[in-house]
C-alpha positions as a Markdown table, in Angstrom:
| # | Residue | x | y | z |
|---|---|---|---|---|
| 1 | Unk | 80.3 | 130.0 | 102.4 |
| 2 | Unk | 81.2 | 129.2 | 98.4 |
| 3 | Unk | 81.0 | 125.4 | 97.3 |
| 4 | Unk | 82.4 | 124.4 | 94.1 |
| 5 | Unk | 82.5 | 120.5 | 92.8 |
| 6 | Unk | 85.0 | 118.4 | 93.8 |
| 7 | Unk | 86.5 | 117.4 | 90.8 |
| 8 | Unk | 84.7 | 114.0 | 89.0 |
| 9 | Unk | 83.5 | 113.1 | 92.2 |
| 10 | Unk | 80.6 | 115.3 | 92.0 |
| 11 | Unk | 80.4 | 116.3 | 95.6 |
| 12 | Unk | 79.8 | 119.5 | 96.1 |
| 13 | Unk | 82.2 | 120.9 | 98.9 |
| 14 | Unk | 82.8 | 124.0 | 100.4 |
| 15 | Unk | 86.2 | 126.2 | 99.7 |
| 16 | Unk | 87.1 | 126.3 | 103.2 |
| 17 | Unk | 87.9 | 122.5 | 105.0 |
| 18 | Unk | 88.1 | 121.7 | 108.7 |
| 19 | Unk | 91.4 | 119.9 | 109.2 |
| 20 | Unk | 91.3 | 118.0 | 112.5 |
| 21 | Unk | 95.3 | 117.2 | 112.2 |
| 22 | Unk | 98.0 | 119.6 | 112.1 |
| 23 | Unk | 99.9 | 120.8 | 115.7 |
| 24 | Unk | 96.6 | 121.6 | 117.2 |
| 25 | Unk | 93.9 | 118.6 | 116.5 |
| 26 | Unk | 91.2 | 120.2 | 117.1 |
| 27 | Unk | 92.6 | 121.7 | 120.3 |
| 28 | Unk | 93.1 | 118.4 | 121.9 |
| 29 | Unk | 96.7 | 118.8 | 121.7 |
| 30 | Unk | 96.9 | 122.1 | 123.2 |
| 31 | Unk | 95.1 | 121.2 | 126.1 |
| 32 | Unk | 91.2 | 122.0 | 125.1 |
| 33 | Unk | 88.8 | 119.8 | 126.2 |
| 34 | Unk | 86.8 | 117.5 | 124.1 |
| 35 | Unk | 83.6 | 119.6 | 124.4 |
| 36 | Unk | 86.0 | 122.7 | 123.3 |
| 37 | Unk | 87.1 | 121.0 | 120.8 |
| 38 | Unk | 83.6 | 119.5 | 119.5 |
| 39 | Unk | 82.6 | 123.1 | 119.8 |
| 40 | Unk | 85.2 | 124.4 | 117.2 |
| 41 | Unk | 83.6 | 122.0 | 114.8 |
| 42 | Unk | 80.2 | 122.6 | 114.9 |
| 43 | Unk | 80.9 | 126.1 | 114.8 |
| 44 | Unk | 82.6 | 125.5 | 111.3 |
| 45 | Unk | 79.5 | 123.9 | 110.1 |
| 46 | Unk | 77.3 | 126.8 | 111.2 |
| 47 | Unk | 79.6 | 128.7 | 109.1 |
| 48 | Unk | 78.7 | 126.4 | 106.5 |
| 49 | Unk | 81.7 | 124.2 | 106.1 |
| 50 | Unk | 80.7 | 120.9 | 105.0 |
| 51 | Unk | 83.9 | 119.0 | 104.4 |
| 52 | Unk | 85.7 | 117.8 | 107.4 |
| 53 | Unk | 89.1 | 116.2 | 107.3 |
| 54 | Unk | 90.2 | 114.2 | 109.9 |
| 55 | Unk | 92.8 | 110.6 | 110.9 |
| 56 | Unk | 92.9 | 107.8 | 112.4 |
| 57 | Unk | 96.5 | 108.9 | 113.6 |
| 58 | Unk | 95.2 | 112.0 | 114.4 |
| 59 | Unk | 92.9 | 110.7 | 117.6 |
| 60 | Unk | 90.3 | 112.8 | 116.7 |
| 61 | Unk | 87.8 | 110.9 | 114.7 |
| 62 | Unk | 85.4 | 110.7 | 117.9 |
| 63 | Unk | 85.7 | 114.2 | 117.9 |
| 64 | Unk | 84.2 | 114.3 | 114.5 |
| 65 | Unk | 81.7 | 112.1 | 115.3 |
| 66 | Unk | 80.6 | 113.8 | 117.9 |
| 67 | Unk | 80.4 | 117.3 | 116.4 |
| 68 | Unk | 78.3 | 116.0 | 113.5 |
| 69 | Unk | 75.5 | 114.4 | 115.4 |
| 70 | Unk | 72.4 | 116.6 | 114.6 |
| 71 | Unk | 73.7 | 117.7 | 111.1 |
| 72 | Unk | 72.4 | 116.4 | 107.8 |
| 73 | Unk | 74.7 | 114.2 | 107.0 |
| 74 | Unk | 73.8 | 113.9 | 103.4 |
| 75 | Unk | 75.3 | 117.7 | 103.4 |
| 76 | Unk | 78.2 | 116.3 | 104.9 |
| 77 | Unk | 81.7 | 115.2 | 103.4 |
| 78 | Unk | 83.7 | 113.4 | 106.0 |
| 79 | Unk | 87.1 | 112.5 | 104.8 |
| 80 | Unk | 89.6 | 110.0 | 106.7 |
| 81 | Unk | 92.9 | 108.6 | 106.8 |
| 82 | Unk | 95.0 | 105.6 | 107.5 |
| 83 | Unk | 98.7 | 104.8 | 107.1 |
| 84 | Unk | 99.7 | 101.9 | 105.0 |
| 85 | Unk | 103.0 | 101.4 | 107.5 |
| 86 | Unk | 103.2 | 101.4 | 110.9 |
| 87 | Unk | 102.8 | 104.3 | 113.1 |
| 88 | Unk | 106.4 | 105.3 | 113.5 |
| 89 | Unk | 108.0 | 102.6 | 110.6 |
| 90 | Unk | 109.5 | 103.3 | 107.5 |
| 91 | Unk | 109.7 | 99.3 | 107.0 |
| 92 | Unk | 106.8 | 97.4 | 108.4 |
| 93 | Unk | 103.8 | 97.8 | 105.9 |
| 94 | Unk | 100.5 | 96.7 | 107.5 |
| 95 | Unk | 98.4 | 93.7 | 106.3 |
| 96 | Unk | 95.3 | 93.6 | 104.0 |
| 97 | Unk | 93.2 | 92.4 | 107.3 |
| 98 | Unk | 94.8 | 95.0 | 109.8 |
| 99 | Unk | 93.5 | 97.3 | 107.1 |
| 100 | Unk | 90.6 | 96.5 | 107.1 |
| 101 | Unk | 89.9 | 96.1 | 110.7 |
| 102 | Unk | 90.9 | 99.9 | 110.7 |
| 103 | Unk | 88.4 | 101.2 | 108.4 |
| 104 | Unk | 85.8 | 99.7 | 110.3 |
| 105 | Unk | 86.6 | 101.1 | 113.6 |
| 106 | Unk | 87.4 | 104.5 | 111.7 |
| 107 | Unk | 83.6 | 104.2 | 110.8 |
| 108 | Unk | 82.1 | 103.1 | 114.6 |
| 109 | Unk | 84.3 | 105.8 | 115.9 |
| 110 | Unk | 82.7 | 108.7 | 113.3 |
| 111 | Unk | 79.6 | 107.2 | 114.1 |
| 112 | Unk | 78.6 | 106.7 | 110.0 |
| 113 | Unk | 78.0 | 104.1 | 107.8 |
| 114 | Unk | 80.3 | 105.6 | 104.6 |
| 115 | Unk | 82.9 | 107.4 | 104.2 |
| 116 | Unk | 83.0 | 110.1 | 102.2 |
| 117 | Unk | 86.4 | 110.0 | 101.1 |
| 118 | Unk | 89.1 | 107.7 | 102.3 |
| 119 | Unk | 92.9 | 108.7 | 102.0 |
| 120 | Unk | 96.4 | 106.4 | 102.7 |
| 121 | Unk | 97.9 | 108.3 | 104.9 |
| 122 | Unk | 101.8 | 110.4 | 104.3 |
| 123 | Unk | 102.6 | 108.2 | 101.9 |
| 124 | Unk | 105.8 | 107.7 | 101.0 |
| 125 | Unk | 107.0 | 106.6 | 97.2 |
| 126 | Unk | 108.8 | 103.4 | 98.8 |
| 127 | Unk | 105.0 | 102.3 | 100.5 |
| 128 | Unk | 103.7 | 102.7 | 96.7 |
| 129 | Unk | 104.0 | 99.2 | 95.3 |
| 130 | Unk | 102.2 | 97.6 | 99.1 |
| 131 | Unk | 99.6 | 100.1 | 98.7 |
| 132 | Unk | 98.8 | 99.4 | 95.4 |
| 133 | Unk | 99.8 | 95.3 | 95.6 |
| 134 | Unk | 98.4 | 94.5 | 99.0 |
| 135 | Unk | 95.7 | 97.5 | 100.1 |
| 136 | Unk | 94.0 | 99.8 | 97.3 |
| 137 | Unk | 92.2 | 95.8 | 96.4 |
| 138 | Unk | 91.0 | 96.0 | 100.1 |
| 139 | Unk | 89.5 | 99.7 | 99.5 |
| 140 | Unk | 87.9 | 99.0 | 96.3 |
| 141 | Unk | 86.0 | 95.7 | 98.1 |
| 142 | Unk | 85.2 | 98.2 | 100.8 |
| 143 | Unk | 84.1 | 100.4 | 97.8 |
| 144 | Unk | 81.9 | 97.9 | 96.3 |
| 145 | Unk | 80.3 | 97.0 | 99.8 |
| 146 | Unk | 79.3 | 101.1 | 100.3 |
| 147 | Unk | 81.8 | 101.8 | 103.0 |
| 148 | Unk | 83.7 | 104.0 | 100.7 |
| 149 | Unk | 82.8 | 106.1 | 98.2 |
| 150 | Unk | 85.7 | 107.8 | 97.1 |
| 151 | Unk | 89.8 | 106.5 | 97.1 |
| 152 | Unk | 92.4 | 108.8 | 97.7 |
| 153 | Unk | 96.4 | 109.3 | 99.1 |
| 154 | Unk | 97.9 | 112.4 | 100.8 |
| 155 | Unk | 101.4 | 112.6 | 100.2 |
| 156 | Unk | 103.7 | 112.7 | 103.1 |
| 157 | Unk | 104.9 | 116.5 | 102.2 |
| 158 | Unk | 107.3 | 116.8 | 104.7 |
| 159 | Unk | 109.8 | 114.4 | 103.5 |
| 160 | Unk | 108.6 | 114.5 | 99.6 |
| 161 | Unk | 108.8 | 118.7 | 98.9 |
| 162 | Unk | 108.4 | 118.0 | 95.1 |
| 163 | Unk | 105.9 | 115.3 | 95.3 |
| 164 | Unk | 107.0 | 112.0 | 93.4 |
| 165 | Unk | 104.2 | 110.1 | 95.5 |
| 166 | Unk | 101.3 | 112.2 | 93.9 |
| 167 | Unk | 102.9 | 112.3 | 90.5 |
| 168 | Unk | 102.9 | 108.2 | 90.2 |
| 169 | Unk | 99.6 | 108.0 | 92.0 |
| 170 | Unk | 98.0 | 110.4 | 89.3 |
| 171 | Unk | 99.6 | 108.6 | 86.5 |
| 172 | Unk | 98.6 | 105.6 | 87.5 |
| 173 | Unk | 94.7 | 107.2 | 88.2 |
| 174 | Unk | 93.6 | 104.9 | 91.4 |
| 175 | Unk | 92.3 | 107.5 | 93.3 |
| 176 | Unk | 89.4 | 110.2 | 93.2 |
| 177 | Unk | 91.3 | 112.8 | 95.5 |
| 178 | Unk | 94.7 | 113.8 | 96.0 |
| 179 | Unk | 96.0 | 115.8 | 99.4 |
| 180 | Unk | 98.9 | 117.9 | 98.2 |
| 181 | Unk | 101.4 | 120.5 | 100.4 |
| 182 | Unk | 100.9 | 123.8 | 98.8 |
| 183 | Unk | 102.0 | 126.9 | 99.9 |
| 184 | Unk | 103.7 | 130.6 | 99.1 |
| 185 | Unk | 107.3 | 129.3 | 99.7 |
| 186 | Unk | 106.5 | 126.1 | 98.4 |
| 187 | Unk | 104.8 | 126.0 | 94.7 |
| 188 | Unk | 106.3 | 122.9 | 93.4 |
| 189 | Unk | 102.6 | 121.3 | 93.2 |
| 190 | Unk | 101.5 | 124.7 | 90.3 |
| 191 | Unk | 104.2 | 122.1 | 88.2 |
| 192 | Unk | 104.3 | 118.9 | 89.2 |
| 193 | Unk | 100.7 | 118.1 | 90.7 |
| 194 | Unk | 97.9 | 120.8 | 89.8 |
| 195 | Unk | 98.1 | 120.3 | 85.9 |
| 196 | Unk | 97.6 | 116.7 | 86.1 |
| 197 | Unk | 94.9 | 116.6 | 88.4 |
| 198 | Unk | 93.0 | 119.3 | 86.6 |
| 199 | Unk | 93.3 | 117.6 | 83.3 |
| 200 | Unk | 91.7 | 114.1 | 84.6 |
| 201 | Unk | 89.3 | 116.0 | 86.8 |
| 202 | Unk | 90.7 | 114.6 | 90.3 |
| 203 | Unk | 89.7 | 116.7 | 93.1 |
| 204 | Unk | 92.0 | 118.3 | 95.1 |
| 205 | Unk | 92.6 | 119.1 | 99.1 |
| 206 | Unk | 95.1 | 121.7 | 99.8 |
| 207 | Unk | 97.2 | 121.7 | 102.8 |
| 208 | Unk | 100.2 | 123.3 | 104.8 |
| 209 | Unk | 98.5 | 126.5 | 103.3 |
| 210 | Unk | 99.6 | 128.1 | 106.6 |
| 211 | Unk | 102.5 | 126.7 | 108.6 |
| 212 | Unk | 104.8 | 128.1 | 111.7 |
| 213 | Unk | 107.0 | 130.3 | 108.9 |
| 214 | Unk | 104.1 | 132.4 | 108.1 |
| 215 | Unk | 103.2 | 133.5 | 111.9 |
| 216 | Unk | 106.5 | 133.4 | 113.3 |
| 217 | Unk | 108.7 | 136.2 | 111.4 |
| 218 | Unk | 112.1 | 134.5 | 113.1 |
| 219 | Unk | 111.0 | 131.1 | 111.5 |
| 220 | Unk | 110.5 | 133.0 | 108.2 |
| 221 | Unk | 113.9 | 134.6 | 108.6 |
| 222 | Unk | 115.6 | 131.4 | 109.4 |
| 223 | Unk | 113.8 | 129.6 | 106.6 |
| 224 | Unk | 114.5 | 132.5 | 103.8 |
| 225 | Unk | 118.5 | 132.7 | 104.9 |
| 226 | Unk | 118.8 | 128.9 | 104.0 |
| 227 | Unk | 116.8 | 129.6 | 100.7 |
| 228 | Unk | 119.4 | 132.2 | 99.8 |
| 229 | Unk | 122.4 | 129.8 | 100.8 |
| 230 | Unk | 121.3 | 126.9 | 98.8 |
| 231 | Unk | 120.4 | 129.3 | 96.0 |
| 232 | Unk | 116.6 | 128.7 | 95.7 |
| 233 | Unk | 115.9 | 132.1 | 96.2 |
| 234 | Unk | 118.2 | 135.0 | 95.2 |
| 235 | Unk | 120.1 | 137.2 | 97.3 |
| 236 | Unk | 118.2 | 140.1 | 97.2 |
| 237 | Unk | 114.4 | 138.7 | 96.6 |
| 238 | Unk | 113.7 | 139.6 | 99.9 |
| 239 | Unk | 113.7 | 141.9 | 102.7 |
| 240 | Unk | 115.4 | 139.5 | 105.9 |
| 241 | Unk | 114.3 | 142.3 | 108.2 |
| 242 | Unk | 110.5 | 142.7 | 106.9 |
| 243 | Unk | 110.3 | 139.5 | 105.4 |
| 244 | Unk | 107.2 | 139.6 | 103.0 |
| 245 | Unk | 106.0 | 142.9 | 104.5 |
| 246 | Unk | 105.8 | 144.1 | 100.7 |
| 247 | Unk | 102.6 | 141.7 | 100.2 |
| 248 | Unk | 100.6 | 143.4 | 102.5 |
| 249 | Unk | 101.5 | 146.6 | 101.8 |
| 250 | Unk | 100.5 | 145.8 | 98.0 |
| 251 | Unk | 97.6 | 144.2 | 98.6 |
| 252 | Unk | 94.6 | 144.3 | 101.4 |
| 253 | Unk | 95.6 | 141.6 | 103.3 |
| 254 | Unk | 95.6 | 142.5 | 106.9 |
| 255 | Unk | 98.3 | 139.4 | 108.0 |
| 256 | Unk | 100.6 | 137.0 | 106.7 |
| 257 | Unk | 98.1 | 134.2 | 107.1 |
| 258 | Unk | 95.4 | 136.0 | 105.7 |
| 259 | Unk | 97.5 | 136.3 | 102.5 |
| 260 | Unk | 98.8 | 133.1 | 102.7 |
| 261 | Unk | 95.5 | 131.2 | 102.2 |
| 262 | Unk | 94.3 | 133.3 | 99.9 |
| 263 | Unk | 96.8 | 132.6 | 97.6 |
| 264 | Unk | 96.2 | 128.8 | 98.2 |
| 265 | Unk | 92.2 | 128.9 | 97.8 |
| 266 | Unk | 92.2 | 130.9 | 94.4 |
| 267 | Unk | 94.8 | 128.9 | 93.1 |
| 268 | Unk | 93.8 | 127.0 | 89.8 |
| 269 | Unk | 93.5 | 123.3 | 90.7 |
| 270 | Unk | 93.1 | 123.8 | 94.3 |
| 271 | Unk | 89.4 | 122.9 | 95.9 |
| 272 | Unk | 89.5 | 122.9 | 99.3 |
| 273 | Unk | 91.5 | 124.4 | 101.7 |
| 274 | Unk | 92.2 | 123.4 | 105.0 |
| 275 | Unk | 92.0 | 125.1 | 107.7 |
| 276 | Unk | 92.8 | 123.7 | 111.5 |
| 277 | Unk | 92.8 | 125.0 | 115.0 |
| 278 | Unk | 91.3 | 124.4 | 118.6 |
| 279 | Unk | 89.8 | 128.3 | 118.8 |
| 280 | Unk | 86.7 | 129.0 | 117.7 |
| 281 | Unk | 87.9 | 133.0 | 117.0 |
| 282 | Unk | 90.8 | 131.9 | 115.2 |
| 283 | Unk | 88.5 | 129.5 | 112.5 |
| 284 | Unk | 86.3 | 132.3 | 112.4 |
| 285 | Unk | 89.5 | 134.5 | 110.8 |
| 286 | Unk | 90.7 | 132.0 | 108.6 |
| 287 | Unk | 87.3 | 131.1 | 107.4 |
| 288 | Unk | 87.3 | 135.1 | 106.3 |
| 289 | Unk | 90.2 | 134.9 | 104.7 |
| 290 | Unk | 89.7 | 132.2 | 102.6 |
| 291 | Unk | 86.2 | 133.7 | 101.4 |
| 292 | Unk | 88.4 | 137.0 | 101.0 |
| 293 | Unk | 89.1 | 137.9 | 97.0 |
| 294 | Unk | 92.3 | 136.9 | 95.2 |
| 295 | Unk | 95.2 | 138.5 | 96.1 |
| 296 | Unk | 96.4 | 141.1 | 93.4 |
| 297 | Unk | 97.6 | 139.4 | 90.4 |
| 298 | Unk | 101.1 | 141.3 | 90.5 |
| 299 | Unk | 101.4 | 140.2 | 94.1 |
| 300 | Unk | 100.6 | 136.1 | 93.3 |
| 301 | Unk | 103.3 | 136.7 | 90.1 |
| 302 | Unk | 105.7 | 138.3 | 92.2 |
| 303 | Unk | 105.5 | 135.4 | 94.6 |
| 304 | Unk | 105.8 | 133.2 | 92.1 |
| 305 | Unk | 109.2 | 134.9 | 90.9 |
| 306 | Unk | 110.8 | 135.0 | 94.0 |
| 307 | Unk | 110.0 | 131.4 | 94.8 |
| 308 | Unk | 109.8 | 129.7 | 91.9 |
| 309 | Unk | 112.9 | 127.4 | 92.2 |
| 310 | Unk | 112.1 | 126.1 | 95.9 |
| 311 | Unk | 111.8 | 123.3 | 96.4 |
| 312 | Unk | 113.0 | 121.6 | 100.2 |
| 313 | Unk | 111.2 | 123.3 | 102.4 |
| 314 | Unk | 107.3 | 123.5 | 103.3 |
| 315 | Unk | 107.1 | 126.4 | 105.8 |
| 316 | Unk | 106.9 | 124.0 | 109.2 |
């Protein structure tokens, strides 16, 4: 495994993230049971992955919990989340002492007494003024009191492709750690996020480094032909047939995924990738490919070209 720091808050992580989210949770929503799925864990950290992302939306903080009993958890960087709205509402924010009361039970049901690194949840530019008025105050005492040790937001990138939440949260510097959507057909964060995170050291986690697009070649198709209508990518920047075929003949990527997070992991500003999925041989392969080296640089420019001007999709 490589570790690097995580920006200025000194942690040392490793490159490769478990993300207990995402379609699969761990497994648990694909069926696997909870020892499967604590399995898939604890396998990562044998691999030596030491920062684990998980949610309190996700359902799979006991999960966590679970799989780290027996580890040192001083080697350990447990990151959570919780929404500052409703689950399901756009319109009904959630109080100071529901807030709270969720932070606790987020550390009973990891079983530790501090969090790592605590993130509000998808959020949305409109849920930026509550967050900031009526919950960040609530973190900080949390903070204070040792509960916490680090403040961060993850944007909600599937609704927010170009990332006005992350651009006003970094201006306004509340937060030690940013989750950002970054991916080959989507690049807007190399603008609009990466340079200012970089420049005031806050540490980055990378996801939707590998979506649906990049394993189902119809998906890609279907993505790339409304790309070319809305003129985001031109006409001929791509193969429909053998849709990115070119970047693994050009390079030694053995799959589309493969390729895919390497070009998220050695990208400047990124820290941690994450990775998620209920089968132990599947995090063993993307573990591998995101210790794999750099793509070629022709191949990341190339990708850069033809996507460049994208910016309303994120590979789902």
């Amino acid at each position: 495994m490589e570790y690097r720091t995580f920006g200025r808050t000194g942690l040392r992580v490793s490159v490769a993230g478990v993300g207990a989210g995402g379609p699969s949770r761990l497994g648990m929503a694909t069926g696997r049971s909870e020892a499967e799925s604590v399995a898939v864990v604890r396998r990562a950290l044998e691999l030596g992955v030491n920062y684990i992302d998980t949610a309190e939306a996700y359902g799979t903080e006991e999960i966590v919990g679970k799989s780290i009993q027996g580890f040192d958890r001083d080697s350990l960087v447990i990151a959570t989340k919780k929404g500052a709205y409703r689950k399901g509402s756009k319109s009904e924010p959630v109080p100071a002492d529901e807030f709270a009361a969720g932070i606790e039970t987020s550390l009973k049901r990891l079983g530790v007494e501090t969090i790592d690194v605590f993130h509000f949840h998808g959020a949305r530019l409109d849920q930026y003024r509550h967050i900031c008025e009526e919950l960040l105050p609530v973190l900080q005492s949390m903070q204070k009191a040792g509960k916490i040790r680090h403040l961060a937001v993850s944007e909600h990138f599937a609704s927010d492709f170009e990332h006005r939440l992350l651009q006003q949260a970094v201006e306004d510097d509340h937060f030690d750690v940013v989750m950002v959507g970054f991916n080959i057909l989507n690049q807007t964060a190399r603008r609009e996020v990466l340079p200012l995170t970089r420049e005031k050291g806050i540490a980055t986690e990378c996801m939707f480094a590998v979506r649906r697009a990049f394993s189902n070649p119809a998906r890609l198709r279907e993505i790339l032909v409304e790309l070319r209508r809305t003129g985001e990518i031109d006409a001929d920047a791509v193969d429909l047939f053998e849709p990115l075929d070119w970047v693994l003949e050009r390079s030694d990527a053995k799959t589309l995924p493969e390729a895919a997070y390497r070009f998220c992991r050695h990208e400047p500003g990124i820290d941690v990738v994450l990775t998620g999925t209920g089968n132990i041989r599947h995090l063993e392969d993307n573990i591998n490919s995101l210790l794999r080296p750099p793509l070629p640089s022709e191949v990341v420019e190339r990708l850069g070209e033809i996507f460049s001007r994208v910016h309303s999709v994120n590979g789902s």
